[in-house]
C-alpha positions in Angstrom: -28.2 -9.5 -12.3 -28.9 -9.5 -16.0 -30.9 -11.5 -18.5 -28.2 -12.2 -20.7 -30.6 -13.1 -23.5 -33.8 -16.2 -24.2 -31.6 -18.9 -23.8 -29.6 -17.4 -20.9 -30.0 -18.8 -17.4 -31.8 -16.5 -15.0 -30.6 -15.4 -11.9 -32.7 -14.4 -9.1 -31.4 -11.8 -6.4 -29.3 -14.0 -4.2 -27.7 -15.0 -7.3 -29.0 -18.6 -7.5 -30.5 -20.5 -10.8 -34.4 -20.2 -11.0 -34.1 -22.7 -14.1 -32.6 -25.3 -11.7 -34.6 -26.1 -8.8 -32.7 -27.4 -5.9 -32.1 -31.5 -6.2 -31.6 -34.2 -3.9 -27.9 -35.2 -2.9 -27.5 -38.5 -4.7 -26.6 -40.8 -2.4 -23.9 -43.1 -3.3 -24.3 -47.2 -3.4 -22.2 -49.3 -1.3 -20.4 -50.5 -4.3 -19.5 -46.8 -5.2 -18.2 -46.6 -1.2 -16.2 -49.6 -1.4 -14.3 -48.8 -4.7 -14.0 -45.4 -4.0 -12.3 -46.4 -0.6 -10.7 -49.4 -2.2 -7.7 -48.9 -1.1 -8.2 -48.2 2.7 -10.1 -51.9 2.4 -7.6 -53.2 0.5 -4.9 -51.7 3.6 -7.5 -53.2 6.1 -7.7 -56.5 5.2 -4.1 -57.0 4.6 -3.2 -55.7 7.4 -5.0 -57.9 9.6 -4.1 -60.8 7.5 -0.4 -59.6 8.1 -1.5 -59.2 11.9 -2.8 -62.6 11.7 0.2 -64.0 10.1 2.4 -62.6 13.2 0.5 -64.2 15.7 0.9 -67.2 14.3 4.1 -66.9 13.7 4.6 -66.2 17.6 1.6 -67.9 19.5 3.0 -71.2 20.7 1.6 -74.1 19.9 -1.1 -76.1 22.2 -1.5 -79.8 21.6 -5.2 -81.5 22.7 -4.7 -85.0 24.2 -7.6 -87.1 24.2 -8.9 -90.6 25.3 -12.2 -92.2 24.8 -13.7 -94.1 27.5 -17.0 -96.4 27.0 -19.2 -96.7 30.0 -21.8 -99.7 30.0 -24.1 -100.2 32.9 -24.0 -103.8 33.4 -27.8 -105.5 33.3 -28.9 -108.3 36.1 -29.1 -111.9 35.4 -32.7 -113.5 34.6 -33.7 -116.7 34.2 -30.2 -117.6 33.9 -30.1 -115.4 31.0 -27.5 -112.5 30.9 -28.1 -109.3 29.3 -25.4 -107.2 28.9 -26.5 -105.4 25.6 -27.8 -101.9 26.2 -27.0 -99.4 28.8 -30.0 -98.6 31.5 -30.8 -95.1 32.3 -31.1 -92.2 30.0 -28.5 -89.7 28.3 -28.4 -88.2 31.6 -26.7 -91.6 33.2 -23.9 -90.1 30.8 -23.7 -86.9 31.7 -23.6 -87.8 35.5 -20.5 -89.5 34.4 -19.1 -86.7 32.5 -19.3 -84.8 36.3 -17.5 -87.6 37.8 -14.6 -87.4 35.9 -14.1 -83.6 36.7 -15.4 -83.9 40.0 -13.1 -83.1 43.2 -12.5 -87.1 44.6 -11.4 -88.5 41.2 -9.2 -85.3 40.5 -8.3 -84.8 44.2 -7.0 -88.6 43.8 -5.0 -87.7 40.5 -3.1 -85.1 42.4 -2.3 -86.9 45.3 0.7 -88.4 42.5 3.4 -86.7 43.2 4.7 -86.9 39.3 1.3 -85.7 38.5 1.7 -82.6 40.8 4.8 -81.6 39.7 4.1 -81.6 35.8 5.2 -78.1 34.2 1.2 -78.0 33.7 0.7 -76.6 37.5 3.8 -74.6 37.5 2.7 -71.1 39.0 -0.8 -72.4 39.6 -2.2 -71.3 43.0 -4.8 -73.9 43.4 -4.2 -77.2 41.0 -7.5 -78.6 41.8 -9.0 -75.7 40.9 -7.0 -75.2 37.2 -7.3 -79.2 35.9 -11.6 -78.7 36.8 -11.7 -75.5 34.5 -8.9 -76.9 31.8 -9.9 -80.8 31.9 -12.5 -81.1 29.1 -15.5 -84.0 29.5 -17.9 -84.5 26.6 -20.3 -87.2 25.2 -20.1 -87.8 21.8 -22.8 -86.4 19.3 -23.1 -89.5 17.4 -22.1 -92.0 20.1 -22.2 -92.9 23.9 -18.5 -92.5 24.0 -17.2 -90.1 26.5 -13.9 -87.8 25.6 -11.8 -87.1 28.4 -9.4 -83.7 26.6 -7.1 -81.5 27.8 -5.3 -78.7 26.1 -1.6 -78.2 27.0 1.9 -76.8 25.3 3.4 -79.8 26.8 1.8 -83.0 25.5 4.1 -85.6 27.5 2.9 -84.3 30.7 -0.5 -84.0 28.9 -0.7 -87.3 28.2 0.3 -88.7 31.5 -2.6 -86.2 33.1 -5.3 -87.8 30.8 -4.3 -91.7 31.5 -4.2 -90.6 35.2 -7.7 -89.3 35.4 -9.2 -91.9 33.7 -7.8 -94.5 36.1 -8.8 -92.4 39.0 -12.2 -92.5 38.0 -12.4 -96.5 37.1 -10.9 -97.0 40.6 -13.4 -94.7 42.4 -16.3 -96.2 40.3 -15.5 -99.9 41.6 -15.0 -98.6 45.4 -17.9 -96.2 45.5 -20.4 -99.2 44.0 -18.9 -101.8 45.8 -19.0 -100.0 49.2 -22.5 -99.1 49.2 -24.1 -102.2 48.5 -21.9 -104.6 51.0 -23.2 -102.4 53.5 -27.0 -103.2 52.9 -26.1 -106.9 52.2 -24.7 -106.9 56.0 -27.4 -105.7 57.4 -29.8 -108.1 55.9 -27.7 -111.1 56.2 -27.4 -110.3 60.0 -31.2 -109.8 60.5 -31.5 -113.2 58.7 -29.6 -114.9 61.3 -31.5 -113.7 63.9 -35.0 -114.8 62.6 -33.3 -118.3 61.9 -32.3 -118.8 64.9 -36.1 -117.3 66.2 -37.6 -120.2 63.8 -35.5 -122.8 65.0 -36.5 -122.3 68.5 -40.1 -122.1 67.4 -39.8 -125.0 65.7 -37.8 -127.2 68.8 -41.2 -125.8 70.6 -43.6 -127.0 68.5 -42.0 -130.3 68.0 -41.7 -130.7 71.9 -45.8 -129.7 72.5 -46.8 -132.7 69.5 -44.4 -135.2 71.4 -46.2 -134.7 74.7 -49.6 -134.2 73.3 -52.0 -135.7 71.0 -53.4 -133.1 68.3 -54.8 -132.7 65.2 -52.6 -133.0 62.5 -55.0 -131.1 60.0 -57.6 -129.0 59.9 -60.0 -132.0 58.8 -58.9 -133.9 62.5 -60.3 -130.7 64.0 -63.4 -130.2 62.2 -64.1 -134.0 62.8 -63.6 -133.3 66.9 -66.3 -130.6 66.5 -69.0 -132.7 65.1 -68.4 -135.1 67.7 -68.5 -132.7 70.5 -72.0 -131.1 68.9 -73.6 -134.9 68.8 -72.6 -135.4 72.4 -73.8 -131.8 73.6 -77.4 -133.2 71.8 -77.0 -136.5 72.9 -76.2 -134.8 76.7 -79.6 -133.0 76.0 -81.4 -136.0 74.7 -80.6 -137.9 77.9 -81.7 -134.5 80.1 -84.9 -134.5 78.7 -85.9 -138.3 79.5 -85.7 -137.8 82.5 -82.2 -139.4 83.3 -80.2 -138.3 86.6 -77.1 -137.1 86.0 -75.7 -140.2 88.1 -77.7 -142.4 85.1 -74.5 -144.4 83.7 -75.2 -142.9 80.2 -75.4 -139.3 81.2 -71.9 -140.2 83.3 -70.3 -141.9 79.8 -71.3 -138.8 77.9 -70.2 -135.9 79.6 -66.5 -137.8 80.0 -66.7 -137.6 76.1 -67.5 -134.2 76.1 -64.5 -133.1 78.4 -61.9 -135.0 76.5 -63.2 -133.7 73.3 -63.1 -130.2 75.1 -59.1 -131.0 76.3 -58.5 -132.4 72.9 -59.8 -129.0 71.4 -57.5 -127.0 73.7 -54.8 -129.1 73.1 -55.2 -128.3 69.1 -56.0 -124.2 69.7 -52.3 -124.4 71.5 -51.0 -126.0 69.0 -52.2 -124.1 66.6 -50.7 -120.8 68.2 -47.8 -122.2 67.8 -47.8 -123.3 64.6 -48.7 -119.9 63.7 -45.6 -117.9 65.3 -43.6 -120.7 63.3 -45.0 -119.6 60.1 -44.8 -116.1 60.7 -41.1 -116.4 61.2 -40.5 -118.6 58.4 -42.2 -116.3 56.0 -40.0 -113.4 57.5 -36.8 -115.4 56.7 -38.2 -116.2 53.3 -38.4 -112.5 52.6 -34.8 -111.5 54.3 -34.2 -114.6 51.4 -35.2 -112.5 49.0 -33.8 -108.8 49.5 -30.7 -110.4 49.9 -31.1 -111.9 46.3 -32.2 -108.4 45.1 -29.5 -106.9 46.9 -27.2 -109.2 45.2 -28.7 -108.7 41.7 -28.5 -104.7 42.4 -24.7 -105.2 42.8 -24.2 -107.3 40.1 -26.5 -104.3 38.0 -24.7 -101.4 39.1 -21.4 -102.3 38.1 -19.8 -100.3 35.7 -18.3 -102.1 32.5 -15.8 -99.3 31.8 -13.9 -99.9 28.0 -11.3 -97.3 27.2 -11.5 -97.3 23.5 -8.5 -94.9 23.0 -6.1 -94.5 25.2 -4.3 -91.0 25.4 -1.7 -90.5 22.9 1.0 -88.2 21.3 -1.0 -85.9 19.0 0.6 -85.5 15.8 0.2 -81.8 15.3 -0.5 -78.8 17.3 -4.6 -78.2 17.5 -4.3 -74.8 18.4 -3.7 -71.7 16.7 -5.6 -73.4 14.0 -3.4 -71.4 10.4 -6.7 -71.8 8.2 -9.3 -70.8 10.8 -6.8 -67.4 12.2 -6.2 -66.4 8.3 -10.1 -66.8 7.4 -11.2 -64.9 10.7 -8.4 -62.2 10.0 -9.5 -61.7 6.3 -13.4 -61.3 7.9 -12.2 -58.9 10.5 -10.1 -56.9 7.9 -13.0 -56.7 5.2 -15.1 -55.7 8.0 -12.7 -52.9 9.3 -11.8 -51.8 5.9 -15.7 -51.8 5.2 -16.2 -49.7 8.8 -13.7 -47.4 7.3 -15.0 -47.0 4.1 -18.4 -45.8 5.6 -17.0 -43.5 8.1 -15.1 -42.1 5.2 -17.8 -41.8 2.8 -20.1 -39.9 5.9 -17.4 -37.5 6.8 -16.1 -37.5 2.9 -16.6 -33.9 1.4 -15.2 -34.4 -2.2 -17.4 -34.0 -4.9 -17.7 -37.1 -6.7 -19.9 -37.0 -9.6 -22.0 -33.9 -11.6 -25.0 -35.3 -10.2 -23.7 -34.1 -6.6 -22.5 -30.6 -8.3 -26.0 -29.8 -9.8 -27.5 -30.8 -6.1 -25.1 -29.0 -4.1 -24.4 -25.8 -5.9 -28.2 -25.6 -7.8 -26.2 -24.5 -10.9 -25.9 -26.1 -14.2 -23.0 -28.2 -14.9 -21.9 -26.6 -18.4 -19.7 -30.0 -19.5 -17.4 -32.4 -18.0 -14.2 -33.1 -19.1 -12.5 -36.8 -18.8 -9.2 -37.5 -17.1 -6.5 -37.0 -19.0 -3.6 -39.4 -19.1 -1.6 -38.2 -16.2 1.6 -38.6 -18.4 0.9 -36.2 -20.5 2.6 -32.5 -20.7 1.3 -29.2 -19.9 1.2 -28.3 -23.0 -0.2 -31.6 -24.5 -3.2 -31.0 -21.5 -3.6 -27.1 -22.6 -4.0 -27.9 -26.0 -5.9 -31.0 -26.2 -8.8 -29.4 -28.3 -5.7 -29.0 -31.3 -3.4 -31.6 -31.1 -6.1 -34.4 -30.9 -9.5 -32.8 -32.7 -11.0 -35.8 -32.9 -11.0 -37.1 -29.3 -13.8 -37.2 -27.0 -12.1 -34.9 -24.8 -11.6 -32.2 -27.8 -15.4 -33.0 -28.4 -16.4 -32.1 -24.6 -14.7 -28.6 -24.9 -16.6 -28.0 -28.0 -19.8 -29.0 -25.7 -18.7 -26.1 -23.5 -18.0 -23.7 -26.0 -21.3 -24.5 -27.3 -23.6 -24.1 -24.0 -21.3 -20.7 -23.1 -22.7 -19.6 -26.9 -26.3 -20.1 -25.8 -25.8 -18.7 -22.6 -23.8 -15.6 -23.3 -24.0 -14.2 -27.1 -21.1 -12.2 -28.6 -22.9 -9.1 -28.5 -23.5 -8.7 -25.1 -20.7 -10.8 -22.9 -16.9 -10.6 -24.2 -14.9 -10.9 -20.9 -15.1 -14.1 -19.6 -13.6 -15.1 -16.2 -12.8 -19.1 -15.7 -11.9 -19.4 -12.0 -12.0 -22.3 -9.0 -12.3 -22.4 -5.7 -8.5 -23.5 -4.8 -5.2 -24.2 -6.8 -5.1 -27.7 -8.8 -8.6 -27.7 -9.9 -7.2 -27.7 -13.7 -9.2 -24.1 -14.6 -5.9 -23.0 -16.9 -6.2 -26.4 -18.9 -10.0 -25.4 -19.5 -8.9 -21.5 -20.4 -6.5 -22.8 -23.3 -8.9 -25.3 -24.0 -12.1 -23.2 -24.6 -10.0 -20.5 -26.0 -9.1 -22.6 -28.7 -12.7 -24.0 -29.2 -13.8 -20.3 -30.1 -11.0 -19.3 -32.3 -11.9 -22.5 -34.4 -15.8 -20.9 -34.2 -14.2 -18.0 -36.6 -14.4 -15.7 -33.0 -11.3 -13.8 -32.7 -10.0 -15.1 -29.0 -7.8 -13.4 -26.6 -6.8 -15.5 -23.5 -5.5 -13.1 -20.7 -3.7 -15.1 -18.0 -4.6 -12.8 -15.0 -3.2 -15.5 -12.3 -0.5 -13.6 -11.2 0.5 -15.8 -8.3 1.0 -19.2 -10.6 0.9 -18.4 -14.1 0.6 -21.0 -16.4 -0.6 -20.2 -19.9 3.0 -19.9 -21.4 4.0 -22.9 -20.2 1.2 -24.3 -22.1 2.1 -22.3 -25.0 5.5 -22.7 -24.8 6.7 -19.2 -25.1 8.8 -16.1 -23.5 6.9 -14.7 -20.0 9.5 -11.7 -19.9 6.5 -9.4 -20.7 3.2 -9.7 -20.5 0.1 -7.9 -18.4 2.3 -6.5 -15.6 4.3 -4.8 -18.1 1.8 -3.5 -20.1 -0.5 -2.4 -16.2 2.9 -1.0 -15.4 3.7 1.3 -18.9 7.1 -0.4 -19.0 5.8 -2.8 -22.3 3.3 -1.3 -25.2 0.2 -3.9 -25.4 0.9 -4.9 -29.0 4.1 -6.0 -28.3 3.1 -7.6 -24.7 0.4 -9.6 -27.0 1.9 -12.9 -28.8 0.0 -14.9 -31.4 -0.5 -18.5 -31.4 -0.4 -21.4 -34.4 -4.6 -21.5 -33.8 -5.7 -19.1 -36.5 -7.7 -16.7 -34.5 -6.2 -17.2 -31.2 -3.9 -14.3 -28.9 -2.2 -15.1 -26.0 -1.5 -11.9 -23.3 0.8 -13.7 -20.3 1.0 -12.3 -16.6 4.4 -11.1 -17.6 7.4 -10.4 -14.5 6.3 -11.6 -11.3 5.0 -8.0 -8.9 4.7 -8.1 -5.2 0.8 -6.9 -5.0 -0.9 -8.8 -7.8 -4.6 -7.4 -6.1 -3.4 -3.6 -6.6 -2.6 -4.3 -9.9 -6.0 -5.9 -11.0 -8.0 -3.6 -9.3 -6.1 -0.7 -11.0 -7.4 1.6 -13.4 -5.1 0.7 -15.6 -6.1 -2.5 -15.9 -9.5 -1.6 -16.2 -8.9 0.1 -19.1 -6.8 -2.4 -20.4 -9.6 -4.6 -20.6 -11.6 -2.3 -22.3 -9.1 -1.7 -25.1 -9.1 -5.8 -25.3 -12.7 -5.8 -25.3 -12.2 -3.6 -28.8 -10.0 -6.0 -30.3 -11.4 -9.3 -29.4 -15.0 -10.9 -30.0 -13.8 -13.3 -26.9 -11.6 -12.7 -24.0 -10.4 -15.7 -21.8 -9.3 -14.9 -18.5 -7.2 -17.2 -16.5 -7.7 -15.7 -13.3 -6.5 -17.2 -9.4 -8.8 -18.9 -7.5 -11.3 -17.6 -5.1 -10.8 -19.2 -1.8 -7.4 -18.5 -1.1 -6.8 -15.2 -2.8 -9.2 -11.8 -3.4 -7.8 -11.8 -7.1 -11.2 -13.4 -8.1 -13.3 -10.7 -6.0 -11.9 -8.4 -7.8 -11.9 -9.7 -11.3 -15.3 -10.9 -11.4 -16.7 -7.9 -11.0 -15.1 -6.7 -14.4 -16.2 -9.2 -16.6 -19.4 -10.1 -17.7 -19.8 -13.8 -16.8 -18.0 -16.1 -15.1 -17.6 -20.4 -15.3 -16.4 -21.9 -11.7 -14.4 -25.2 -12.5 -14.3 -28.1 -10.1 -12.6 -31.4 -9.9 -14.0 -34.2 -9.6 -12.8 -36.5 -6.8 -11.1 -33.7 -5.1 -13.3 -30.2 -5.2 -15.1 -30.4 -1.6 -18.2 -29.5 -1.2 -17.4 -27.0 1.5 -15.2 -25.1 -0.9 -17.5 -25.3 -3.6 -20.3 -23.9 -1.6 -18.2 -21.3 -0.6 -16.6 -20.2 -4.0 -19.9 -20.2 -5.2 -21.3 -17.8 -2.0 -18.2 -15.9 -2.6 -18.5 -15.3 -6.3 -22.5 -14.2 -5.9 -21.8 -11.8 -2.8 -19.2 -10.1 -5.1 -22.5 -9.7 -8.1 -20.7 -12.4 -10.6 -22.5 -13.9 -13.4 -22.1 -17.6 -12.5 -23.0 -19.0 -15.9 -22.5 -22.3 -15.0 -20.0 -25.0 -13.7 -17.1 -27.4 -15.7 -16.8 -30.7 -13.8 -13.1 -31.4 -14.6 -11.1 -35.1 -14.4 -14.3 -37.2 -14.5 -13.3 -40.5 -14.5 -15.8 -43.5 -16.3 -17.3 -44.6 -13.2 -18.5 -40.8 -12.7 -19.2 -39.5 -16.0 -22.6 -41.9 -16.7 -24.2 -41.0 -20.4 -21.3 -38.6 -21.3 -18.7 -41.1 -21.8 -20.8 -44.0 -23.7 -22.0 -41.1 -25.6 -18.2 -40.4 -26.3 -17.4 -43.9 -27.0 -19.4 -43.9 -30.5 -18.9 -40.1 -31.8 -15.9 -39.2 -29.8 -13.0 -41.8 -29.8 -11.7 -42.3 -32.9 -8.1 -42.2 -33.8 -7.0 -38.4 -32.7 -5.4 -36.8 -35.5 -2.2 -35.3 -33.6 -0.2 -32.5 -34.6 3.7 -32.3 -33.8 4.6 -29.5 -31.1 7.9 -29.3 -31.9 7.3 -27.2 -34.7 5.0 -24.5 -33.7 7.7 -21.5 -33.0 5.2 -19.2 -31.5 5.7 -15.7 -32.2 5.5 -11.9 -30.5 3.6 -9.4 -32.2 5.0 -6.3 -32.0 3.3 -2.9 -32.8 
């Protein structure tokens, strides 16, 4: 490729900018995701809200009955005291309670009713028992001892029947089950009690009998006493031995007969005192049977239940379930969310180009100018000739940019033909032809614009004049060129249309004829503007590239994919164009960055706008 001149960008062999090394894809924020798919979030979420709404509209309404039961251990009596104030056990005394209510003999007991079991609650249940454990909710309180006995049902009446039934099931089974257990114990003491009185009372009747017929000690002094007197006579006994009395000696006789009824008396007392024993051992067993019986009697009196129901089950006022608020706020959550999910997948498998930033990084070539959106109102013709009607608008402003950087780029002297192209239809490359055309007639540089898009011309619809001749006439001898060339009300400015519409557009481009005619143009004109087709779908491109000396690729913004930029640009360097450089077309605010603050102070004043209506654009003829 060619150095076009200093200022020129150069080209190495694959056709890529060595002034523009290859940048980093800017990646886009999450606030430039979600406005750019606003709309699919915007879909989202109100489309789950109106998702939302429908189930509301058709989910039927479920009612929560509850009652609130208060469960107090009752305390023992002490001292004649009564304590009644705070409930024994832990939190988990209340959560054993909680079980009971849901468990199988206080529900088995609730459906035992036949009005209970044939409630529409258990219509087309298989196994009732079974369906009121997993629907019957039991809780304690957060704040409170209380216990909430719920259950959710489409038919409060029956609801509130079920509730009131359970909880007088359980107050029923609480009084049998403690009442039960502890009778039983209380029986079997008091009938071992009656046993060991009647045990001490014949002890007793025997003891009484043995003291009647016998004289005994009735302390322990008494026998203490006998034993001192049986030790003097024993020594006395041994006194008389050792004088040398006979045991036939009257005092030897008087002593031992002391000794044996002190020996008869002692045996009499040891008897006794057997006795006596066996008494007191059976008393002191009744006086403990006494006493687990008055435990026994105390436990019953503790382990009774003081069961309050605080709030008995009711008709609730309104439905509990689908809750409007709660649906709506999880719906609007669950569409943001969605539209968010969207929005990413979008942007990852998005291919549009949307900002110059991305062109520079995807194509390495320089972005020339960018040219804002135009009010989508507007005419053809008001759009092709922006630069003129409105000179002093920032749009009129960026066209001059252009004209300015193709100046630097590509001098009079050594570039004339200039090919404006894109890489599909829509892209707005015949806007930016008339446009630019313009710009350099106003630079006092005589301007041609040759609309070569033979497929979907468009310059004399800009224009506003005749397309009964134009290039095919002229390619086809039927039309001399000075009369197929019209003049325009920009001093400076030629227009050459596509003229009839022809069958093979590519034969006629890639004709001698037209070859030459572009040399005879070259002759007349400093500048030549060629509107040609774009490069993707057609060869028309291929083939004109390679006749003029440089060419400017135009790409909109928020549309152009990168794909198709890529390959326009692969396309356009495999044929040897001169890519000069790339026009970023319909940049919007958000995507334009400096250009458009820039604009705001030197470019958007008033526009000075001329009246269309009367140019009468005339044909040159030779």
């Amino acid at each position: 490729m060619q150095q076009l001149n200093n200022n020129t960008t150069d080209f190495d062999d694959d056709g890529v900018s060595s002034s523009f090394p290859p940048a980093a894809l800017p990646e886009s924020s999450l606030f430039e995701i979600a406005f750019r798919n606003r709309w699919w979030i915007l879909a989202c979420t109100v489309s789950a809200l109106v998702l939302g709404s429908v189930y509301l509209f058709f989910a039927t309404p479920i009612f929560t009955v509850t009652s609130r039961v208060y469960v107090e251990q009752k305390l023992p009596e002490f001292d004649g005291i009564e304590n009644n104030a705070v409930m024994a056990g832990s939190k988990n005394y209340l959560y054993t309670q909680v079980e009971l209510f849901r468990s199988t003999p206080v529900l088995s007991s609730v459906l035992m009713n036949p009005n209970i079991k044939g409630m529409k609650i258990f219509f087309e249940v298989d196994n009732p028992l079974e369906f009121l454990k997993a629907s019957l909710n039991v809780s304690v309180g957060k704040k409170d001892d209380i216990i909430n006995v719920c259950f959710d049902s489409a038919y409060p009446e029956t609801a509130v029947q079920l509730v009131n039934a359970v909880v007088d099931s359980y107050i029923t089974f609480q009084s049998n089950q403690k009442k039960g257990s502890t009778s039983q114990v209380l029986r079997i003491l008091q009938n071992e009690k009656v046993k060991r009185e009647a045990e001490l009372t014949d002890k007793f009747t025997a003891m009484s009998a043995f003291m009647q017929e016998n004289i005994v000690a009735a302390s322990g002094d008494d026998v203490s006493a006998i034993m001192i007197d049986l030790n003097k006579l024993q020594l006395r006994l041994t006194d008389l031995d050792q004088s040398g009395l006979t045991d036939k000696h009257p005092a030897v006789i008087a002593v031992e007969i002391n000794i044996e009824k002190l020996k008869k008396q002692n045996e009499l007392n040891a008897r006794y005192a057997i006795l006596q024993a066996d008494y007191e051992r059976i008393r002191a067993r009744c006086d403990e049977l006494d006493d687990s019986i008055k435990k026994e009697s105390i436990k019953e009196d503790a382990g009774a239940l003081n069961i309050s129901i605080i709030e008995v089950a009711s008709m609730p006022d309104k439905p509990s379930k689908p809750q409007k608020a709660r649906v709506l706020a999880m719906a609007l959550v669950l569409g943001l969310m969605l539209g968010g999910g969207v929005a990413l997948l979008r942007d990852t498998m998005d291919q549009k180009i949307h900002s110059t930033d991305e062109i520079s990084a995807i194509l390495d070539i320089p972005v020339l100018g960018s040219v804002p959106s135009m009010p989508p109102n507007e005419t053809v013709s008001a759009r092709g000739q922006k630069i003129w009607l409105e000179s002093d608008s920032f749009s009129a402003e960026v066209y001059r940019t252009i004209r300015t950087a193709i100046f630097f780029g590509a001098p009079s002297d050594t570039t004339q033909t200039i090919l404006v192209t894109s890489p599909d239809m829509g892209e707005g490359k015949s806007t930016l032809v008339s446009n630019l055309a313009i710009a350099m007639a106003q630079a006092d540089q005589k301007t041609l614009i040759l609309d070569a898009d033979l497929r979907k011309h468009n310059q004399h619809n800009i224009f506003q004049v005749s397309n009964e001749v134009g290039l095919t006439s002229v390619v086809a001898g039927k039309t001399p060129l000075d009369q197929a060339i019209q003049s325009t009300d920009v001093d400076g400015l030629d227009l050459l249309v596509t003229g009839p519409v022809v069958q093979n557009p590519a034969e006629i481009l890639n004709s001698a004829q037209f070859s030459q005619l572009l040399k005879d143009l070259s002759a007349r004109y400093e500048r030549i503007i060629i509107d040609s087709p774009p490069v993707i779908p057609v060869t028309d491109a291929h083939i004109l590239t390679g006749l003029c000396d440089i060419t400017l690729l135009v790409l909109r913004v928020e549309s152009s994919t990168r794909k198709a930029a890529r390959q326009a640009r692969q396309t356009l360097l495999s044929v040897g164009a001169n890519l000069l450089g790339v026009v970023a077309n319909d940049v919007s605010k958000r995507s334009s960055g400096y250009g458009y603050a820039y604009g705001d102070v030197y470019g958007n004043r008033e526009p000075v706008k001329k009246d269309l209506a009367k140019k009468n654009l005339r044909v040159e003829r030779a």
